[in-house]
Each structure stands twice: as C-alpha cells, then as structure tokens.
Short mmCIF file of the C-alpha atoms (twelve columns), coordinates in Angstrom:
data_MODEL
# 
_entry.id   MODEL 
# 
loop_
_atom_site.group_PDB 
_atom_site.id 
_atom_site.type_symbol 
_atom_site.label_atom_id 
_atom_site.label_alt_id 
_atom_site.label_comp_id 
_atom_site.label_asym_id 
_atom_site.label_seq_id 
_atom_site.Cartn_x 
_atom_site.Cartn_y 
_atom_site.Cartn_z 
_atom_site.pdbx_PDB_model_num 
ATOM 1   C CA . UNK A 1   -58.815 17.126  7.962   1 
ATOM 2   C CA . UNK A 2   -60.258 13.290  8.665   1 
ATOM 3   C CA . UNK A 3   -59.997 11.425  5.616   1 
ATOM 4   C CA . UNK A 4   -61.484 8.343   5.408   1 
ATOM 5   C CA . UNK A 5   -60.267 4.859   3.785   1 
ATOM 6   C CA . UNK A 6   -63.919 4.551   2.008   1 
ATOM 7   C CA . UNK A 7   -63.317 7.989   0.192   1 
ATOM 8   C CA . UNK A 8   -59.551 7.137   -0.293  1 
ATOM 9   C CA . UNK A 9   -61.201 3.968   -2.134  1 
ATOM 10  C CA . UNK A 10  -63.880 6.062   -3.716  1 
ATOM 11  C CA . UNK A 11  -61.523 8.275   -5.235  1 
ATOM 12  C CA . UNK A 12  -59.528 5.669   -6.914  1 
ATOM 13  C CA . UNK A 13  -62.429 4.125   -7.783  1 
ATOM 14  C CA . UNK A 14  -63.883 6.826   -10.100 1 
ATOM 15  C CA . UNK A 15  -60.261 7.876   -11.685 1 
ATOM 16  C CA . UNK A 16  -60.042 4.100   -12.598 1 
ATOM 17  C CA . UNK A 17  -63.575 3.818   -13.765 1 
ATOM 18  C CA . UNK A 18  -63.970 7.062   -15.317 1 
ATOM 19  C CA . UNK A 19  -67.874 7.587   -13.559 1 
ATOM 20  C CA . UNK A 20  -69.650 7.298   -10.715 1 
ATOM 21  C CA . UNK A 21  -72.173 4.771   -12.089 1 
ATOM 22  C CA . UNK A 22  -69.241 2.326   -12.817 1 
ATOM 23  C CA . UNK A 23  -66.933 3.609   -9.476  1 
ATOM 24  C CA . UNK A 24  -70.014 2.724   -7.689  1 
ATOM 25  C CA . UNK A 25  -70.833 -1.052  -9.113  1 
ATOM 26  C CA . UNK A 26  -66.982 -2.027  -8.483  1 
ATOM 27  C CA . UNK A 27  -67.430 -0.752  -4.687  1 
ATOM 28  C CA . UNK A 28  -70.940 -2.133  -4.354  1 
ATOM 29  C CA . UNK A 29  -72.418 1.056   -3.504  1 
ATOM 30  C CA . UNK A 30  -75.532 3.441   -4.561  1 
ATOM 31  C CA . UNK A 31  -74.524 6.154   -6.855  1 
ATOM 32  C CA . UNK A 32  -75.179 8.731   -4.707  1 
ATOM 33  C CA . UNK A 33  -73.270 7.241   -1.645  1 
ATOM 34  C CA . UNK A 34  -70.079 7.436   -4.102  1 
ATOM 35  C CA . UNK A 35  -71.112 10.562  -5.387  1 
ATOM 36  C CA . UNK A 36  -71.404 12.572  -1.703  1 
ATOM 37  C CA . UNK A 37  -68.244 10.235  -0.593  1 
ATOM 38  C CA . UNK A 38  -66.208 12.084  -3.193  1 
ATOM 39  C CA . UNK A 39  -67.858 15.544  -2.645  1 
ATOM 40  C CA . UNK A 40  -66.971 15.313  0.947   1 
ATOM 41  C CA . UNK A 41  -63.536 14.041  0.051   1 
ATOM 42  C CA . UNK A 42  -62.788 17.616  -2.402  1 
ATOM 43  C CA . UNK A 43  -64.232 19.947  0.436   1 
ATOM 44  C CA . UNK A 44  -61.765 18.387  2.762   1 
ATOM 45  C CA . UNK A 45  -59.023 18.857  0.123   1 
ATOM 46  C CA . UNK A 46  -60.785 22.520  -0.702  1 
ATOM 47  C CA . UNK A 47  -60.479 21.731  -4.163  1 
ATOM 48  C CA . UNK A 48  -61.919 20.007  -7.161  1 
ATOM 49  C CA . UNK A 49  -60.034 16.884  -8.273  1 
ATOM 50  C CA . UNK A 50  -61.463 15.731  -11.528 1 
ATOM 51  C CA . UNK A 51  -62.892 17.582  -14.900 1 
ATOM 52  C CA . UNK A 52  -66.849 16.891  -15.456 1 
ATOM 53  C CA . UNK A 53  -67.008 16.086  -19.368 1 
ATOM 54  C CA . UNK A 54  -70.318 14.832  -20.311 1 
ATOM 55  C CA . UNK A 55  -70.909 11.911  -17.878 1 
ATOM 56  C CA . UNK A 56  -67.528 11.521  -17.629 1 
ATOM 57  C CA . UNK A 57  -65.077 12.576  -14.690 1 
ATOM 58  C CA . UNK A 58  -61.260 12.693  -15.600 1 
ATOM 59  C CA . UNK A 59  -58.595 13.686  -12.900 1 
ATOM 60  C CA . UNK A 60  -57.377 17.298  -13.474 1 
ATOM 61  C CA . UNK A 61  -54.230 17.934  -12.594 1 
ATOM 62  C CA . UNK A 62  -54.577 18.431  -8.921  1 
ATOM 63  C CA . UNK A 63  -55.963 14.814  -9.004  1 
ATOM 64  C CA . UNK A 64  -53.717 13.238  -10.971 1 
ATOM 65  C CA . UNK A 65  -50.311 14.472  -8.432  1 
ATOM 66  C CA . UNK A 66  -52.709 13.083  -5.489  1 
ATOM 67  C CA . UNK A 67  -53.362 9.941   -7.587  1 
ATOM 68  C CA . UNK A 68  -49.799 8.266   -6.677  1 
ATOM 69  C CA . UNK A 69  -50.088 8.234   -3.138  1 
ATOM 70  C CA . UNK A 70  -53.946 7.248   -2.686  1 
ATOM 71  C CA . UNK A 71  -53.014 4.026   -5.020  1 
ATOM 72  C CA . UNK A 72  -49.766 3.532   -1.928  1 
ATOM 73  C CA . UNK A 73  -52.420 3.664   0.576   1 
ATOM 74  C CA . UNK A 74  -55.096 1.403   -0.987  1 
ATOM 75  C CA . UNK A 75  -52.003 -1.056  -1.760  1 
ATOM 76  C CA . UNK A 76  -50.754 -0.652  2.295   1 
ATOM 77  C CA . UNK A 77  -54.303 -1.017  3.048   1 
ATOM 78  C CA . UNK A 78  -55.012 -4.290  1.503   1 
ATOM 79  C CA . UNK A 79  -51.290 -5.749  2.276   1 
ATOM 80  C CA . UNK A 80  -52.898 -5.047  6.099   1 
ATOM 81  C CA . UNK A 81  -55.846 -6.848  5.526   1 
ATOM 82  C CA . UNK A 82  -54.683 -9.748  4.026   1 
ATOM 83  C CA . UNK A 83  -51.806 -10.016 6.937   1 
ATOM 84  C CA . UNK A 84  -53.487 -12.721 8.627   1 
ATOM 85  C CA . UNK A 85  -55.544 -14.021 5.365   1 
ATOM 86  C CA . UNK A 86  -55.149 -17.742 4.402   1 
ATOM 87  C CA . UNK A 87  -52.673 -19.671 1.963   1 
ATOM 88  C CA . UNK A 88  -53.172 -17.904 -1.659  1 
ATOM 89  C CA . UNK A 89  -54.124 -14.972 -1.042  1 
ATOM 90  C CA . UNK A 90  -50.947 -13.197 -1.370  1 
ATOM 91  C CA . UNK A 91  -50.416 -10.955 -5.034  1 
ATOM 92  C CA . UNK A 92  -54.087 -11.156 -5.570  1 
ATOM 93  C CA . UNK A 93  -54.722 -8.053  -5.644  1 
ATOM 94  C CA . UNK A 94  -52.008 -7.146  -7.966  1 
ATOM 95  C CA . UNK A 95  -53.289 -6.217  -11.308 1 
ATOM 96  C CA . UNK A 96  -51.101 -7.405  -14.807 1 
ATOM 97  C CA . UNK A 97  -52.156 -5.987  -17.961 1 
ATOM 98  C CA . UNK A 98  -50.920 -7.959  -21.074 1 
ATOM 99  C CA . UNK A 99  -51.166 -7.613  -24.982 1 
ATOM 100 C CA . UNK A 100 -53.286 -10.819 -26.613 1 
ATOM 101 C CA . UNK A 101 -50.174 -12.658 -27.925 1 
ATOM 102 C CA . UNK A 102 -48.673 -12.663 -23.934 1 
ATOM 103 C CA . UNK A 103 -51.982 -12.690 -22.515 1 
ATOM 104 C CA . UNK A 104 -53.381 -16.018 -23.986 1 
ATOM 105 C CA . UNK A 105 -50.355 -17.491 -24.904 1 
ATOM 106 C CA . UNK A 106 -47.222 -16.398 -22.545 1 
ATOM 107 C CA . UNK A 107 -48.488 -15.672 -18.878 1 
ATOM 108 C CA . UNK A 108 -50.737 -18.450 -18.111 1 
ATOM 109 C CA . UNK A 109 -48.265 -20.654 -17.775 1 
ATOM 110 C CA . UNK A 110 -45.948 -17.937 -16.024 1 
ATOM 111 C CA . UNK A 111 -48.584 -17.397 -13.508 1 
ATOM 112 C CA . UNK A 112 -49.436 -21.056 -12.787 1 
ATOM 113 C CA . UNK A 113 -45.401 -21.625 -11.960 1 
ATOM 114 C CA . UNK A 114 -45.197 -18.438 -10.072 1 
ATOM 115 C CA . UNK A 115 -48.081 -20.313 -8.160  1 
ATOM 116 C CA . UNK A 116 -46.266 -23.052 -7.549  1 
ATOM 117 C CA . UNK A 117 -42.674 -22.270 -6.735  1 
ATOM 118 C CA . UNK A 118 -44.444 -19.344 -4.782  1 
ATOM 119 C CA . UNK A 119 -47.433 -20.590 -2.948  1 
ATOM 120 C CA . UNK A 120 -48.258 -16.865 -4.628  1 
ATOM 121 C CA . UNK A 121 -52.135 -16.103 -5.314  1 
ATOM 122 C CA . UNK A 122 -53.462 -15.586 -8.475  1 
ATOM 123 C CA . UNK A 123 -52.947 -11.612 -10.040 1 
ATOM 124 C CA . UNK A 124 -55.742 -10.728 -11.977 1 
ATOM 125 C CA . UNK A 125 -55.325 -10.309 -15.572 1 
ATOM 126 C CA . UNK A 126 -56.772 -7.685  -18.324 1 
ATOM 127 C CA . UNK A 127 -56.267 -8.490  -22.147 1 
ATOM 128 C CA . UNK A 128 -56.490 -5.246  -23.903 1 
ATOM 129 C CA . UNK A 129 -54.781 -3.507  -27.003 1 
ATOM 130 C CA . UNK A 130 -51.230 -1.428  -26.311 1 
ATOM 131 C CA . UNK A 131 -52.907 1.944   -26.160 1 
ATOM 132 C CA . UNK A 132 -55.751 0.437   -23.499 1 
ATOM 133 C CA . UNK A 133 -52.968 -0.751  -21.348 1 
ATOM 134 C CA . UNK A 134 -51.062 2.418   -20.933 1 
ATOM 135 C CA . UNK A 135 -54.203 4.650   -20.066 1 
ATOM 136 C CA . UNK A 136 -54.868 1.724   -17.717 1 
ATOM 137 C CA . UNK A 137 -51.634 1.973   -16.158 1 
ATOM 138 C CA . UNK A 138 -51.656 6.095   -15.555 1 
ATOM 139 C CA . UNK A 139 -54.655 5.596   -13.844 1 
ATOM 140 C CA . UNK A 140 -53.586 2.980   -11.759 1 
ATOM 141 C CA . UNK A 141 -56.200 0.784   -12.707 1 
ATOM 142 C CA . UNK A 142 -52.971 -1.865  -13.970 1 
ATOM 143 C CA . UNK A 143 -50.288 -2.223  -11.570 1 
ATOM 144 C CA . UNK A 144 -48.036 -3.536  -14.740 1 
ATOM 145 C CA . UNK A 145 -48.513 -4.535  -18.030 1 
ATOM 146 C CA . UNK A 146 -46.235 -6.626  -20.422 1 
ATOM 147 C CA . UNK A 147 -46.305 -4.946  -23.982 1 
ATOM 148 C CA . UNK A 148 -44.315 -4.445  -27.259 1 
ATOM 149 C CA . UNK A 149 -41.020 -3.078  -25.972 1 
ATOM 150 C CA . UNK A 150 -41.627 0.565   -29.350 1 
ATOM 151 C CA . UNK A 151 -44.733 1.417   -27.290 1 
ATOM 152 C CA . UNK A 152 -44.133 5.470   -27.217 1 
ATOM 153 C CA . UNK A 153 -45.184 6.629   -23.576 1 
ATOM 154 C CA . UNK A 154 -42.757 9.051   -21.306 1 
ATOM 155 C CA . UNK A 155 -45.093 8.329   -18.517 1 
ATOM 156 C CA . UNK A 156 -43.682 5.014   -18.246 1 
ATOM 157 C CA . UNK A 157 -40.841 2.811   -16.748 1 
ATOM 158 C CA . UNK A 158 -39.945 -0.109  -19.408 1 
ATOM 159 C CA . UNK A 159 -38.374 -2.986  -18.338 1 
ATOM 160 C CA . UNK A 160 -36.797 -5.403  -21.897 1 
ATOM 161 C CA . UNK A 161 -37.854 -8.410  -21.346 1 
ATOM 162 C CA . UNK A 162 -38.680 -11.368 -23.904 1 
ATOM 163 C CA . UNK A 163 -37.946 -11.932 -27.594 1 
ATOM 164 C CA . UNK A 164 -40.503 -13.289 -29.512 1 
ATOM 165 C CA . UNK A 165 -40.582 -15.082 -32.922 1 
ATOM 166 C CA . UNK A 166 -42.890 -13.937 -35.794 1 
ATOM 167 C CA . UNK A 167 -43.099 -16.906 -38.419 1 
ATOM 168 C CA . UNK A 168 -45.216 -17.025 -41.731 1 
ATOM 169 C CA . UNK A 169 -47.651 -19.708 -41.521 1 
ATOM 170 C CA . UNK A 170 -49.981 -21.168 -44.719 1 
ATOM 171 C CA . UNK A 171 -52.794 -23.723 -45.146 1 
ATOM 172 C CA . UNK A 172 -51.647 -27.396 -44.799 1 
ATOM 173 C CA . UNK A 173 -51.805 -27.999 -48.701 1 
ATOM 174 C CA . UNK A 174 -49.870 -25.443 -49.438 1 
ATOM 175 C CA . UNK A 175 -46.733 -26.345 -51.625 1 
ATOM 176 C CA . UNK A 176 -44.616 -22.602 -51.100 1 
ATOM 177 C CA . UNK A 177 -41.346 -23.292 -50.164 1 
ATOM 178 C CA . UNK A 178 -41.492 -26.700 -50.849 1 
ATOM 179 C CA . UNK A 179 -38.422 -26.157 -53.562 1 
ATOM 180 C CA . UNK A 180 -36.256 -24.258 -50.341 1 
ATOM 181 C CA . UNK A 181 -36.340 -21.019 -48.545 1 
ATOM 182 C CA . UNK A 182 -38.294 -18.125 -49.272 1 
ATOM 183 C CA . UNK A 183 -37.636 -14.465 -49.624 1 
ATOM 184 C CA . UNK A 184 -40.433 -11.651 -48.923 1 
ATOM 185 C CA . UNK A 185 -40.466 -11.286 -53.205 1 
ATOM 186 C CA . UNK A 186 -41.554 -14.805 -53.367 1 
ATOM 187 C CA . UNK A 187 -44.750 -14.181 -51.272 1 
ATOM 188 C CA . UNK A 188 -46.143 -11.229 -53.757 1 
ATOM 189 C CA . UNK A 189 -49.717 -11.287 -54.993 1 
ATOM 190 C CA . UNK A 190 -50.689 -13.688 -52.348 1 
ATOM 191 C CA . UNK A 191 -53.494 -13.500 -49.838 1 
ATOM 192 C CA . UNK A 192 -53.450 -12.600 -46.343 1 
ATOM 193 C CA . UNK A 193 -54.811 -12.570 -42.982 1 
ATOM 194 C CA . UNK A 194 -53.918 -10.092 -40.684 1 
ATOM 195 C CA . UNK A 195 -54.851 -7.997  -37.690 1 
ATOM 196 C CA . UNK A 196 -56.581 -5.029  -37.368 1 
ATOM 197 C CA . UNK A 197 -54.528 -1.522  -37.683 1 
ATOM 198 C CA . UNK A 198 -53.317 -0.007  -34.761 1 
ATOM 199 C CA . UNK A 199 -52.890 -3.715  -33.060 1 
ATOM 200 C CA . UNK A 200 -49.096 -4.856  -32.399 1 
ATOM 201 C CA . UNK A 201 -48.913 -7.627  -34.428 1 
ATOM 202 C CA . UNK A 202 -50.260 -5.320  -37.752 1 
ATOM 203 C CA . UNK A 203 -47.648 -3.307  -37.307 1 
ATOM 204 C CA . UNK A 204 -44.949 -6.477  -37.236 1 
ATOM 205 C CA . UNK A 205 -46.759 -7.343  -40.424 1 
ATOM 206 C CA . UNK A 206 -46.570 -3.896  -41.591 1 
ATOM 207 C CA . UNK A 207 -43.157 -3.341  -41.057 1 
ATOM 208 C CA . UNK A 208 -41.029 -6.642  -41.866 1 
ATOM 209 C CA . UNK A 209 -43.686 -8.023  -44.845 1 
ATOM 210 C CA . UNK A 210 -46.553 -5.787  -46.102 1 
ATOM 211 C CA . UNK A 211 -43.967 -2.675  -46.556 1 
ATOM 212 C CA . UNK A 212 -41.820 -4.652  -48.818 1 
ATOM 213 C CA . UNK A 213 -44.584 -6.486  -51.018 1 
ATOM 214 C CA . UNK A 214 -45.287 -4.903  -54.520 1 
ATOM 215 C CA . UNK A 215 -48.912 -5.843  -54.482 1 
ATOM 216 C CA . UNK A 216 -50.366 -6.352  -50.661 1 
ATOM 217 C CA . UNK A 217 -53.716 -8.198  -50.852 1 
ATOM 218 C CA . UNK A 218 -55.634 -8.202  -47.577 1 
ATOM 219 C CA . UNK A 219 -58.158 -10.845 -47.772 1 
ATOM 220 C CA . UNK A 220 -59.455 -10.227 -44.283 1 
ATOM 221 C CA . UNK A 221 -58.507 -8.480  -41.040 1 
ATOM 222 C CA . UNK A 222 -59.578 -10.396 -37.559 1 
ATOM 223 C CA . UNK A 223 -58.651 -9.012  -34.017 1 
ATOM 224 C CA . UNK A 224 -57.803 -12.477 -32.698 1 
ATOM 225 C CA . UNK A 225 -55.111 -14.734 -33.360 1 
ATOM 226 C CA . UNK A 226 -57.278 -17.509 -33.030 1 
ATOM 227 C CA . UNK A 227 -59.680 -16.621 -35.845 1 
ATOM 228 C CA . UNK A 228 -56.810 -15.565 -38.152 1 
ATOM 229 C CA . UNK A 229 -55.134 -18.853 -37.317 1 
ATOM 230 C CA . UNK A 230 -58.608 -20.508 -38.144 1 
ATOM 231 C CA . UNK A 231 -58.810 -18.851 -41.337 1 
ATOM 232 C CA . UNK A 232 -55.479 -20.227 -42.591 1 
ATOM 233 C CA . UNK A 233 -56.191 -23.348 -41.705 1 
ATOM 234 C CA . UNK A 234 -59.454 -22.795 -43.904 1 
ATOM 235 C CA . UNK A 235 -57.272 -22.170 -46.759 1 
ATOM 236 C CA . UNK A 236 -58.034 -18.165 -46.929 1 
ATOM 237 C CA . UNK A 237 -54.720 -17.496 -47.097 1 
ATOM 238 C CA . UNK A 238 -51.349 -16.714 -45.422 1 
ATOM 239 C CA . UNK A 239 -50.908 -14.449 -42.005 1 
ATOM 240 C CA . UNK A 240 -48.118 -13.836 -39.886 1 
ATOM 241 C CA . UNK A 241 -48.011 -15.120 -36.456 1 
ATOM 242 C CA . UNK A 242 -46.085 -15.262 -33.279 1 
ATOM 243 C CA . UNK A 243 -44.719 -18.545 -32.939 1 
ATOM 244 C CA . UNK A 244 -45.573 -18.892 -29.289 1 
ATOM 245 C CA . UNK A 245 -49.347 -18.426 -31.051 1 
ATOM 246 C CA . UNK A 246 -48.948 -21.237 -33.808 1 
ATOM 247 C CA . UNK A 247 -46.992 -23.940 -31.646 1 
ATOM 248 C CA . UNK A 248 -49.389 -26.429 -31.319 1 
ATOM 249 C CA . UNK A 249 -51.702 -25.848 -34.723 1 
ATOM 250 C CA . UNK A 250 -48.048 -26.542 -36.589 1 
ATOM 251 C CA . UNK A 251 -47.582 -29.425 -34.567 1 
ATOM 252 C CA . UNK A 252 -50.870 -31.111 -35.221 1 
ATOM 253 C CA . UNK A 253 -50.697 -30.309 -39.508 1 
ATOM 254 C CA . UNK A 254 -52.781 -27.583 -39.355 1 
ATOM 255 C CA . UNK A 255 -51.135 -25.152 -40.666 1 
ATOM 256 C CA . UNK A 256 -47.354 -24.959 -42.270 1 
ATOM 257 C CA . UNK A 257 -44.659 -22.815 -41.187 1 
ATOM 258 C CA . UNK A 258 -42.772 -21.247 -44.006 1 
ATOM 259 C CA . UNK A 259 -39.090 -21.707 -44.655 1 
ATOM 260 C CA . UNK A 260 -38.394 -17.953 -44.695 1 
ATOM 261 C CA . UNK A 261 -34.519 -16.773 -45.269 1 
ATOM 262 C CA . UNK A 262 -35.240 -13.904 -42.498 1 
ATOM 263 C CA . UNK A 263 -35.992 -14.474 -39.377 1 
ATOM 264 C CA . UNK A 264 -38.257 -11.926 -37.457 1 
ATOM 265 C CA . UNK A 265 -38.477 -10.910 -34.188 1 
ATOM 266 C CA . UNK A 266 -40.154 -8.560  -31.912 1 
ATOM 267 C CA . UNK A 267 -39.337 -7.620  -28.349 1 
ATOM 268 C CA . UNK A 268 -41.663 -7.215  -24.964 1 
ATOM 269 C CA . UNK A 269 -41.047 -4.818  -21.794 1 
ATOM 270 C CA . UNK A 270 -42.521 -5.245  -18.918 1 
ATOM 271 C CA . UNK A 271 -43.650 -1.709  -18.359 1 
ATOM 272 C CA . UNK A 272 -45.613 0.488   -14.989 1 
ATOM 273 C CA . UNK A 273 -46.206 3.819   -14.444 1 
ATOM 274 C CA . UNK A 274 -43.093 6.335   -13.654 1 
ATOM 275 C CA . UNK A 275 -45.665 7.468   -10.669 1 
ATOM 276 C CA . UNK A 276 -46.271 3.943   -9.244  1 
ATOM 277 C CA . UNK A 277 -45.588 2.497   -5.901  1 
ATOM 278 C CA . UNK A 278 -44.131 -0.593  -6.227  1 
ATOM 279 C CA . UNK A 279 -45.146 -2.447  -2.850  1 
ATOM 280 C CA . UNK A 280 -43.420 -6.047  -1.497  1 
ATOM 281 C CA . UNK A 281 -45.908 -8.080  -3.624  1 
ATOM 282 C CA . UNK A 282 -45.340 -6.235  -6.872  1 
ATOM 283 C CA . UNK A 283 -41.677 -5.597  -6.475  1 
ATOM 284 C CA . UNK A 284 -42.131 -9.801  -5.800  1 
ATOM 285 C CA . UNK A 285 -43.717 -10.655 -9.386  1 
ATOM 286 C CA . UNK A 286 -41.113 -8.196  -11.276 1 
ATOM 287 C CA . UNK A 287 -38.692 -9.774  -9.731  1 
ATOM 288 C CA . UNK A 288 -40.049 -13.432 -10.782 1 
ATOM 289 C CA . UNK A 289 -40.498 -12.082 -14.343 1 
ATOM 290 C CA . UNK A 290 -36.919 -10.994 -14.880 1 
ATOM 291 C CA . UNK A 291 -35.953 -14.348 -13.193 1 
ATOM 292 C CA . UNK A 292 -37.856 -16.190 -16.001 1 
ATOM 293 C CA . UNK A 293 -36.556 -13.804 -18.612 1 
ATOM 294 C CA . UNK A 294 -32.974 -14.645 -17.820 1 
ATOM 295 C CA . UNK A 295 -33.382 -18.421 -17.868 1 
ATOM 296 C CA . UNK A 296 -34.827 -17.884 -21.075 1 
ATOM 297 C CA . UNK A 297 -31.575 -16.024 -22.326 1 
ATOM 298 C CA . UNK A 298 -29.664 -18.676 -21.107 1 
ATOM 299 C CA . UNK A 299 -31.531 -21.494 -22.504 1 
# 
C-alpha cells in the first residue's frame, strides 16, 4: 500500500465538503483529478469509504473511524511545512468555529491579543448556527468551536468556559422602568424582537421571558443581532440581547437597558470533537482560552 499525501488531502477534502465539485475548488483541482484521487485511495484501502446520496458523498462508517487519523496527518503535515515559514504563520491553519454573539462580538478581540502576547497567526474563523458547528466539528472541517455550554452532542468534549449577560433593551424614549425595577409581568402585551427559532439566543428568550409572558407578541424575528438591535432603536419594540452585543449602542443613547429584578445569564463551552487530535498549536489556543477565562473569573 503507497498512500499518498494528495489523496490523504483529497479525502478530507470531500468528507469536509460533502462533494467532489466543492472538495475539488478548495484543493484547486479538476473534478475528475479529485474524483480518480479518491478512487485510487478506496482500492488501496479495498473498500468504499463514503455513501453516494444524490450528489452527495457522506463518510460511512469505515470512513468516519479512518477520519481521525487522516485529520492527525494533514495537521503533522502542515506543522512540517510551516517549520521554517516566516513570523505569523503559526495557528493559521487552525480552524475556530463560533456562535454569532462570540463570533462578532467576543473573539475578535481574543484573537487580536492572542496575536500579540503570542506573535501567534491568525486562526480562521466560521460564524454559523449551534447545529452547523457541531456537524462541522465531526467532520473535522472545525478544529473547535465556542458554543452555548446545553448544546446536546455525545460526540463532543465540552470545555465551561464564559458567562454571559442577557439584558432587556428598549427604544431610547421609552419610559418602562422609569418608576424602578421591573419584573417579567410588567413586560406583558408588549412588542418584541427576537431571533429566529432554533438560534441560541431564541431559546434564552424562550426560556427566561417568552415562557413566562401571558400574551407573547412577536413583532418580528431577524437572524442578526445587529438588525434586531436596529429595530429597537427604530422604536419596533423590545428584544433581548447579550450585553457583550448592546455595549456600545447603550452607551451612545441608542437604546435603554431595562432595570430588570432578575438577572440572566447563559454559559459558553469551548467544545471539539471526542475523535480529534489536538496538535501543539491547538492544544496552544485552548490553553490561551482557559487562561482568559480565568482572569475573567477573577476580575
């Protein structure tokens, strides 16, 4: 058996991609080039690796106990290659995965100190919903991905990490809660913004306010924070928010945070696949993440 690094990277390629049409624009390659590269590659291994549905290939179940150890090679691989590289190129080829609230509001900044104190490259980061993220993960197409710490997967290794605040926010006229604190009764037959159904932050909403309302009133659902943040401003109505989201919209008068008597809170994990190898680079950035969690607790 002579097994090549260019099928070893073909393979991956299509179990992250899901078909040869996409494996083979990530690789910059013809379609049929990836296509005999991973026909050659399963008469080597003298069996198939991956169920044909449609135009889709998925990894059967030979493929998927194979999976782990071609991602350890790819990662040795590229550690090799960049041995000698130049200043930054370290961790770039580590791949972070992130919900929207820690995507566009949380790990910038993370990454750009990590940078710094460091001299680390840039990881590449994917925005996607919870549910994206995790079939992203068991396919190795995410290295790790920072999440809402329910998230119900066995295939995965969760790590707690940071506590984050949901507040109530409302237009910049608005006069609840000028009189003192509020209770969830007190915000009944008003309007809101929230996200759409099946995101994490609907199901905060869900849980701590729209559960215990008498008469819910969606006026609109938006799959961005920004837009729902927008829309309040706008005078639409209220949403609720992460705080990390709202910082700097409160702080200009754009919006009002609510006095509310409860405070709510929701926790992240830092979460990879049970299967994963965790190289030097990764191992690296978990171990930066759980350094910036802890001065966080102890702030």
């Amino acid at each position: 058996m002579n097994i090549t690094i260019r099928q070893l990277r073909a393979l991956l390629a299509v179990a992250q991609e899901g078909s040869i049409a996409n494996a083979s624009e990530k690789l910059f390659l013809t379609r049929p080039a990836v296509s005999q590269t991973l026909q050659e590659l399963e008469r080597q291994f003298g069996r198939k690796l991956f169920h044909r549905v449609s135009n889709r290939l998925i990894l059967n179940s030979e493929g998927k106990q194979i999976l782990p150890y071609i991602d350890e090679l790819i990662q040795r691989i590229n550690q090799l290659e960049n041995f000698f590289s130049g200043e930054f190129e370290n961790y770039k080829n580590i791949k972070i995965g992130a919900t929207k609230t820690i995507g566009n509001y949380l790990l910038p900044g993370i990454l750009r100190q990590f940078h710094l104190d460091h001299g680390a490259g840039y990881p590449t980061l994917f925005i996607g919903s919870t549910g994206d993220l995790c079939a992203r993960l068991q396919t190795t197409e995410l290295d790790v991905a920072i999440m809402e710490k329910d998230v119900q997967d066995v295939t995965l290794i969760k790590r707690p990490w940071l506590s984050d605040e949901m507040i109530v926010i409302a237009p910049a006229d608005s006069t609840l809660g000028a009189d003192g604190q509020l209770d969830i009764a007190d915000l009944d037959k008003q309007l809101w913004i929230a996200r759409e159904p099946g995101s994490g932050s609907r199901e905060q909403f869900d849980f701590h306010i729209g559960r215990r309302l008498k008469h819910p009133r969606i006026a609109m659902e938006i799959n961005a924070t920004e837009g729902i943040i927008n829309s309040v401003i706008n005078g639409i109505g209220l949403a609720f928010v992460s705080h990390a989201a709202v910082t700097q919209a409160v702080a200009q008068g754009l919006v009002r945070a609510l006095p509310m008597r409860e405070r709510f809170h929701r926790e992240f994990c830092i979460a990879t696949y049970s299967e994963k190898y965790v190289g030097t680079e990764l191992q690296g950035l978990l171990d930066y993440l759980e350094e910036y969690k802890n001065k966080q607790d102890a702030a």
